[in-house]
C-alpha positions in Angstrom: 27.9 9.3 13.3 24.5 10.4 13.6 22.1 7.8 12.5 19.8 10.0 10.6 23.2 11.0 8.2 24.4 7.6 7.8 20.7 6.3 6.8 21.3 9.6 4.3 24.8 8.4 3.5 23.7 4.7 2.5 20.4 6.1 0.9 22.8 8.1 -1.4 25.6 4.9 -2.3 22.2 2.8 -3.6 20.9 6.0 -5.7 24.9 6.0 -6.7 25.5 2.7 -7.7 21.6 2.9 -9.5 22.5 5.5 -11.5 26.1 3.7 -12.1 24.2 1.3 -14.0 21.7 3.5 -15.9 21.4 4.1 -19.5 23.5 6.6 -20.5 20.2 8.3 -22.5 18.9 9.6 -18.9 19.3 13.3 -18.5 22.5 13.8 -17.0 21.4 16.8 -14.8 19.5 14.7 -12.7 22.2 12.2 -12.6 24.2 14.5 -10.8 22.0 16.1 -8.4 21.1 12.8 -7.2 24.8 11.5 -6.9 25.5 14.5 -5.2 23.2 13.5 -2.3 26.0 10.5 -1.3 28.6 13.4 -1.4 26.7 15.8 0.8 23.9 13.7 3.3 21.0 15.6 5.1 21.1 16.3 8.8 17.5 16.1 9.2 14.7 14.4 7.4 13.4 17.5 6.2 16.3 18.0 4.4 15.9 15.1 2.8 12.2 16.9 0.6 14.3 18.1 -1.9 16.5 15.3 -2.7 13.2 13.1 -2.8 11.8 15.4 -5.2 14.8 15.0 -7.7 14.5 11.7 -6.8 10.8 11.4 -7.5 12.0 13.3 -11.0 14.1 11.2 -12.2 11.9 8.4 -11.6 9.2 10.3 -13.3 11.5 10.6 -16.8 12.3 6.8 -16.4 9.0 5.3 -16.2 7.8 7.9 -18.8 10.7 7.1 -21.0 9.5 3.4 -20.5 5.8 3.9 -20.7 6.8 5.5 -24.7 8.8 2.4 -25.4 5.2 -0.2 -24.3 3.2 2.2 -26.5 5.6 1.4 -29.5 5.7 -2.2 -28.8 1.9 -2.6 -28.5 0.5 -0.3 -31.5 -1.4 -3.1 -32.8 -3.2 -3.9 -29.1 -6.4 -0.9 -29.3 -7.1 -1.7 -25.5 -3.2 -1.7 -24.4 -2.7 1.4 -26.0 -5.7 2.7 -24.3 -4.1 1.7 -20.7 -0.5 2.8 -21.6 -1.9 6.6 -23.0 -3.9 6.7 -19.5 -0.9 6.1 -17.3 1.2 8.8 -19.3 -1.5 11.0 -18.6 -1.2 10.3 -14.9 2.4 10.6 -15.3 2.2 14.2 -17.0 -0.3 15.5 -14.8 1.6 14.6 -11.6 -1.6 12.6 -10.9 0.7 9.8 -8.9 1.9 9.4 -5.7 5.4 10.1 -5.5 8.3 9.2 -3.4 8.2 12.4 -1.8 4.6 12.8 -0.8 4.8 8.9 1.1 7.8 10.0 3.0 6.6 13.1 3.6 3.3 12.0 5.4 5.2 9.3 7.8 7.8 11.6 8.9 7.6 11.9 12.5 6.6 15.6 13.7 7.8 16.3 17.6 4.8 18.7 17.2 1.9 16.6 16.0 0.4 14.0 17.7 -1.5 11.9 15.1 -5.1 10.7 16.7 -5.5 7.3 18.0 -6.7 5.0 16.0 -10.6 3.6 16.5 -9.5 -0.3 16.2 -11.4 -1.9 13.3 -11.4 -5.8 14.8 -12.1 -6.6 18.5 -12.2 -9.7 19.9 -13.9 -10.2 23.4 -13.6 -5.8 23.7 -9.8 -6.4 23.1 -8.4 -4.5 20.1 -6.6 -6.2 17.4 -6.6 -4.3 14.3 -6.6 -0.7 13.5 -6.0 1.3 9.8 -2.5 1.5 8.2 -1.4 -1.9 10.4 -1.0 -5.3 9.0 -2.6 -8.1 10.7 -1.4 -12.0 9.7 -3.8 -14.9 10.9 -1.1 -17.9 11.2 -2.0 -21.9 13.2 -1.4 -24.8 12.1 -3.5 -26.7 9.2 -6.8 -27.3 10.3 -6.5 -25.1 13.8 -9.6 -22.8 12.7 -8.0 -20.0 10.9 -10.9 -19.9 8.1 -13.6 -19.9 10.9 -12.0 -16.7 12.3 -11.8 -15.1 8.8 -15.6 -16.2 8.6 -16.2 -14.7 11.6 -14.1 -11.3 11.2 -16.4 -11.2 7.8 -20.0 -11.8 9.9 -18.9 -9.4 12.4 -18.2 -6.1 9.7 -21.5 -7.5 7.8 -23.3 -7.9 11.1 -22.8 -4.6 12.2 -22.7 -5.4 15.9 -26.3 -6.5 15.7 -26.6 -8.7 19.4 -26.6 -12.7 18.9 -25.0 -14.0 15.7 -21.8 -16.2 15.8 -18.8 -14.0 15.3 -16.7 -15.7 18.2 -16.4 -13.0 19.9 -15.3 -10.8 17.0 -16.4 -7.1 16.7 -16.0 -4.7 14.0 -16.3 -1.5 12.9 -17.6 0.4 9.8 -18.2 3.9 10.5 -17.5 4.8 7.1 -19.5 2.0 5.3 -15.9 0.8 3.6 -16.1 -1.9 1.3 -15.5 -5.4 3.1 -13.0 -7.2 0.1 -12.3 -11.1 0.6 -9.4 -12.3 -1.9 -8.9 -16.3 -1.8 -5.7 -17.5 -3.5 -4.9 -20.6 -1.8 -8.6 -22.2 -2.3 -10.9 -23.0 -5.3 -13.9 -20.9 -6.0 -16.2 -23.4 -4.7 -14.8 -23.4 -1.3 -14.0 -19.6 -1.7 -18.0 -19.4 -2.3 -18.2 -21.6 0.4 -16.4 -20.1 3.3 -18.6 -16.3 2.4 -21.8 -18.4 2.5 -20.9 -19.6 6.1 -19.5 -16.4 7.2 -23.0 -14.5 5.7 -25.2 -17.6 8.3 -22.8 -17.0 11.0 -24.2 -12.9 10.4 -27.9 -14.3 10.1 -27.6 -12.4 6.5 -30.0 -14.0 3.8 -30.1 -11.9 1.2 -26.6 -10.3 -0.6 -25.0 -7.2 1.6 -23.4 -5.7 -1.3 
């Protein structure tokens, strides 16, 4: 069997057995339609655009159905009523990024070659990061991993300014991004720490944001 139909075919028996156990208050057309995609799989991922839209449908009655039952449960909260209206907005106005639209832009095209990415980290003119990757610093306690976080950090605030301490670290910005540091392992002290270090190792003295 073709493996773009069977990824279909078990793509259709999770929707199935989903819907198997959904409340029986969701509208039933798009409980078919979206049973019927086990019964019938797609031959090729484009085929697939209009069952992710039903898809994308049906999850859009859910979480509006759900977003109606928070607003009934918090009437007496002025600011989570406030949030809750907002996001039914969104909902409404299609102002949320569907199912569909993800799939959609990662599909491969034979056709369109997508351009190479300019790498964001370099170390010694090597490349080790680029956009839409994940990159995971992992040594053993005490090996140095916060110095190369602190000197990833100096090297996007440094701007690849010749002769601070970014151990061989290079970075770049074109776009002037926002560099965001998020510390849940230490306190704030030694959060505020490690961006003080990072901000000497880039010869920074006054605040870059």
């Amino acid at each position: 069997m073709d493996a773009t139909v069977a990824g279909a075919m078990g793509l259709g028996e999770i929707l199935a057995h989903a819907l198997g156990s959904a409340p029986m208050d969701q509208t039933e057309v798009l409980r078919v339609s979206i049973v019927e995609i086990s019964e019938e799989p797609a031959q090729h991922p484009s085929l697939l655009l209009p069952m992710l839209t039903r898809l994308a449908e049906y999850d859009r009655v859910r979480q509006g159905q759900f977003l109606t039952w928070q607003l009934q449960a918090n009437l007496g909260d002025p600011e989570a009523v406030a949030h809750i209206v907002a996001e039914l907005s969104k909902l409404q106005s299609g102002d949320t990024l569907t199912l569909t639209s993800q799939l959609a832009e990662r599909a491969f095209d034979f056709d369109k070659r997508p351009d190479k990415p300019v790498p964001i980290f370099q170390l010694c003119g090597h490349p080790l990061c680029t956009a839409g990757n994940i990159a995971n610093i992992q040594a053993l306690p005490k090996a140095g991993k916060s110095a190369v976080v602190e000197s990833m950090i100096a090297a996007t605030v440094n701007g690849n300014r010749q002769g601070p301490d970014t151990l061989g670290f290079s970075a770049e910005n074109p776009k002037g991004h926002a560099l965001i540091h998020l510390d849940t392992e230490q306190s704030q002290y030694d959060h505020d720490a490690l961006i003080r270090r990072a901000l000497r190792r880039a010869r920074v003295t006054t605040s870059p944001g």
